[in-house]
C-alpha positions, 0 to 999 in steps of 0.5 A: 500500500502506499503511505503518507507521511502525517504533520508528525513524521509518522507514515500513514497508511492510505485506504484510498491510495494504493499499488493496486488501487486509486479512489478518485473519490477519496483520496486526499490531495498529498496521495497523488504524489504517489503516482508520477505526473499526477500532482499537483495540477492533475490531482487538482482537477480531479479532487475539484470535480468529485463526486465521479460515478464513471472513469469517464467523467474523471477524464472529463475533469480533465476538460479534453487537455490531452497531455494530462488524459494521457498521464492518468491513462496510465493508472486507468487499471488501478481507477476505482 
């Protein structure tokens, strides 16, 4: 799973962040770092359109700008 690091120091393990999964609905805004390219303007956008119901309206958050689709396609297994 991936980990976080809490205001003390100590890690934190995310429900909503991991290897094999991504909650776009719940992931706070620091979990994106674990997935290269997505933070901050990424993350940003997705957190910002909540609540999704289909991967599709993910993309759509992303308001057709290309580069930033093709960055989140490469976790679109894990996209929960």
């Amino acid at each position: 799973a991936v980990e976080t690091i809490g205001s003390m120091g100590h890690i934190i393990p995310s429900a909503y962040a991991a290897e094999d999964q991504m909650d776009v609905n719940n992931m706070l805004g620091r979990e994106y770092m674990a997935f290269p390219g997505l933070y901050p303007t990424i993350a940003n956008k997705i957190m910002a359109g909540r609540p999704y119901k289909t991967k599709k309206d993910v993309y759509d958050a992303l308001e057709r700008n290309e580069a930033m689709i093709e960055r989140l396609k490469a976790f679109d297994k894990i996209i929960i």
